[in-house]
BAFI-3210 file (N, C-alpha, C; in Angstrom, 3 decimals, decimal comma, padded with zeros to 6 digits):
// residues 84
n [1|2|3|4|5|6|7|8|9|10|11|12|13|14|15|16|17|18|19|20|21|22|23|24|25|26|27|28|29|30|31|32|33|34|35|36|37|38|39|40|41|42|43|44|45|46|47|48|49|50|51|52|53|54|55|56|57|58|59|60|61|62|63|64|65|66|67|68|69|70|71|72|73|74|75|76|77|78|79|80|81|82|83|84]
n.u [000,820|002,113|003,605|001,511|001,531|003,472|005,779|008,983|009,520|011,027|011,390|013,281|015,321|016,608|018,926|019,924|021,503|020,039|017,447|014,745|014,358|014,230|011,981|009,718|009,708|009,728|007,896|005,491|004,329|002,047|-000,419|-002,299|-002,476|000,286|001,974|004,415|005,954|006,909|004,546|002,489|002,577|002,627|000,333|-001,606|-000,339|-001,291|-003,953|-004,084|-003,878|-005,507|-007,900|-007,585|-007,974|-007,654|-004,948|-000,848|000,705|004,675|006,111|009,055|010,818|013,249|015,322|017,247|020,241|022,770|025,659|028,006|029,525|029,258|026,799|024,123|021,330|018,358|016,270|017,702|018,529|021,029|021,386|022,892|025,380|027,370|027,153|028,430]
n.v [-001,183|001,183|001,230|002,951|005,079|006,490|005,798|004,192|000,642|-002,723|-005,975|-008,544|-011,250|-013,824|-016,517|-019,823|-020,897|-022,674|-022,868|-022,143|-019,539|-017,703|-018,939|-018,253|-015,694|-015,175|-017,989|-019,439|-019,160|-020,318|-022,524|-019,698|-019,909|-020,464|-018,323|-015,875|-014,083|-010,802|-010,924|-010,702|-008,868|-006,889|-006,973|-006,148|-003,268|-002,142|-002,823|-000,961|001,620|002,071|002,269|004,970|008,131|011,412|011,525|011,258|008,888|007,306|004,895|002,519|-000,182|-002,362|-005,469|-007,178|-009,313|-010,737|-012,254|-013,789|-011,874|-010,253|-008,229|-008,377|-007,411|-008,180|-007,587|-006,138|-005,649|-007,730|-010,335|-011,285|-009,507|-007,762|-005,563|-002,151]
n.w [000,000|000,737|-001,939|-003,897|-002,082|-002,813|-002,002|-001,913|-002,549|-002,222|-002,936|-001,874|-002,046|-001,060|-000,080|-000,682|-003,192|-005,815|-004,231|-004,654|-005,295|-007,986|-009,133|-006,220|-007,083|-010,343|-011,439|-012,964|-016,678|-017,205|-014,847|-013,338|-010,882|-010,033|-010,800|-009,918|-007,551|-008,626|-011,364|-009,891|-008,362|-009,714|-010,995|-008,967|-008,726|-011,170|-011,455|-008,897|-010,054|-012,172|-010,825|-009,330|-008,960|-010,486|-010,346|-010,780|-012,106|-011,776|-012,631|-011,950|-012,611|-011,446|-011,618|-010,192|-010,158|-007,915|-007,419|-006,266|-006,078|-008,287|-010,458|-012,026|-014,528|-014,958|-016,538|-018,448|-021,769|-022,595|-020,259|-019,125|-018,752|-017,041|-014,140|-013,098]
ca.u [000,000|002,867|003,831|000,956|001,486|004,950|007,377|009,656|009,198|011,662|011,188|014,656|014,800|017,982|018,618|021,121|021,875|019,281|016,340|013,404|013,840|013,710|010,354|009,151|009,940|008,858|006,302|005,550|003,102|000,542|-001,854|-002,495|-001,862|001,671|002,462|004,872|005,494|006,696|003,969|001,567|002,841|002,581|-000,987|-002,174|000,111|-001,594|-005,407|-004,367|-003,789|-006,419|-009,068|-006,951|-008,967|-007,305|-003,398|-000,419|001,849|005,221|006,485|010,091|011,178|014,231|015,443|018,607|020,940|023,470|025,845|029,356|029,476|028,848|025,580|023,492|020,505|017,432|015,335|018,102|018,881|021,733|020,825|024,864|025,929|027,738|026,720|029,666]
ca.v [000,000|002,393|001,938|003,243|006,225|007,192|005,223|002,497|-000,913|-003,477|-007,402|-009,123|-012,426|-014,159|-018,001|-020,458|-021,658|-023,892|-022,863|-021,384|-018,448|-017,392|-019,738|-017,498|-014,303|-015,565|-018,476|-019,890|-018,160|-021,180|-021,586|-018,607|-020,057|-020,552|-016,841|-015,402|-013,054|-010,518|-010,897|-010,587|-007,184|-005,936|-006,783|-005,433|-001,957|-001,912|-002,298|000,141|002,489|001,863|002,940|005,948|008,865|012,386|011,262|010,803|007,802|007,017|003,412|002,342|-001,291|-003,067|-006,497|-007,488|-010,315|-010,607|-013,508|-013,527|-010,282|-009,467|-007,444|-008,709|-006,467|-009,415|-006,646|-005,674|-006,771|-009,078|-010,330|-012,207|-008,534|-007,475|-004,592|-001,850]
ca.w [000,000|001,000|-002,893|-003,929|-001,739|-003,237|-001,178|-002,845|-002,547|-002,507|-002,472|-001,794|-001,809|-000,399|000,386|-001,154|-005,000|-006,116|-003,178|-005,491|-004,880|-009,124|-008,924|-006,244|-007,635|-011,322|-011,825|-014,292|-017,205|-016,533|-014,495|-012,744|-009,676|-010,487|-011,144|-008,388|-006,682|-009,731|-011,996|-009,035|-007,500|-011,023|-011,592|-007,785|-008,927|-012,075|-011,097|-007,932|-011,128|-012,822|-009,884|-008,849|-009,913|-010,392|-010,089|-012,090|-011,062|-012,529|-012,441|-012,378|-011,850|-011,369|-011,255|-010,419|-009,327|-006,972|-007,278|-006,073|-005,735|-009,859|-010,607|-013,296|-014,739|-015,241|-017,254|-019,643|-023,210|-022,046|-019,090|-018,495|-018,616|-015,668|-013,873|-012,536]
c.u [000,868|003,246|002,662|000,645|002,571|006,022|007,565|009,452|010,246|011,185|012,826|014,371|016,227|018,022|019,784|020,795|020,729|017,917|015,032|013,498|013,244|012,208|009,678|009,007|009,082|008,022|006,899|003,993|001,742|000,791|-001,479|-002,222|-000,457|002,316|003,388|004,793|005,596|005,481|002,672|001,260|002,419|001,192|-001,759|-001,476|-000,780|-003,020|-004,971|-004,415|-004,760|-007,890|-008,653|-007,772|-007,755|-005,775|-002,646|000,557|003,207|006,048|007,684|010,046|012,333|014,545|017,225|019,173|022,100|024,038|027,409|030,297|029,494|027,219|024,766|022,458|019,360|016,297|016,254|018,208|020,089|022,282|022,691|025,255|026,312|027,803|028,515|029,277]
c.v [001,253|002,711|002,854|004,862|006,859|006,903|004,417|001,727|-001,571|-005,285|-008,261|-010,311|-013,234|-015,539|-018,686|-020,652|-022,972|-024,047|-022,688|-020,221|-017,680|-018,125|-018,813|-016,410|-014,309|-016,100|-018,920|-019,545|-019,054|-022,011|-020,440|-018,995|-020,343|-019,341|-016,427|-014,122|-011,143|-009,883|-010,925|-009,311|-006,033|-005,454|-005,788|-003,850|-001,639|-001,377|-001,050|001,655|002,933|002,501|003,836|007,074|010,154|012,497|010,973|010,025|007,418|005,860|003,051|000,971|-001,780|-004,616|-007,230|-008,572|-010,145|-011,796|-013,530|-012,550|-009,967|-009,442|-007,800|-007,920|-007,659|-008,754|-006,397|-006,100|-007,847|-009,189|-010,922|-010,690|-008,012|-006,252|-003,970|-001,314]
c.w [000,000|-000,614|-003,245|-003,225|-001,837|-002,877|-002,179|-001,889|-002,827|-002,151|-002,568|-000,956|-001,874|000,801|-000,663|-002,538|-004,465|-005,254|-003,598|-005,456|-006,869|-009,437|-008,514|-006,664|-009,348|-011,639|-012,604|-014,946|-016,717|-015,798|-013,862|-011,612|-009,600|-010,451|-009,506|-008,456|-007,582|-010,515|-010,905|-008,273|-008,765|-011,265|-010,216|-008,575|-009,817|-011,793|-009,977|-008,937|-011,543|-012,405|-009,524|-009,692|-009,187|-009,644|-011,174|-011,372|-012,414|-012,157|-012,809|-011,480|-012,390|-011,317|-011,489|-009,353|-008,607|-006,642|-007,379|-006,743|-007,574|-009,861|-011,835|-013,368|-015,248|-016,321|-018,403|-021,023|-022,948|-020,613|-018,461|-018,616|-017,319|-015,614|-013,352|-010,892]
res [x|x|x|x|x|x|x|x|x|x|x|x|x|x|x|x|x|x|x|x|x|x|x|x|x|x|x|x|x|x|x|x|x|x|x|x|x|x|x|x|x|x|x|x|x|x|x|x|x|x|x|x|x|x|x|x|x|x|x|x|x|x|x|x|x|x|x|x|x|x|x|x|x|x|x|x|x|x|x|x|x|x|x|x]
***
């Protein structure tokens, strides 16, 4: 809710190689119950949008990895690209 009122939001998700954590964070496209966590925050932001009457909201998201100690960008065009 706090996004929604102009704060950032972070979801960090931190646990060993091989735990789920890209599962929870992504999903998988089907079923719908499958969808994580991701593609779930998106759609709640979206409708909260959607019913918002007489506002202007601007939406920036990130997604990034963190894996012995190099920075990957999970949104960019090549995602093996190491961040500085």
């Amino acid at each position: 809710q706090g996004i929604m009122e102009g704060y950032n939001g972070t979801i960090f998700a931190y646990s060993q190689t091989g735990s789920g954590k890209s599962f929870t964070m992504q999903g998988v496209a089907g079923p719908s119950s499958q969808k994580g966590i991701i593609p779930r925050a998106f759609e709640h932001i979206f409708e909260s949008i959607q019913c918002a009457e007489n506002a202007k909201f601007l939406l920036r998201a990130s997604y990034l990895e963190i894996y012995n100690k190099d920075i990957r960008d999970l949104l960019g065009a090549d995602t093996k690209q190491k961040l500085e």
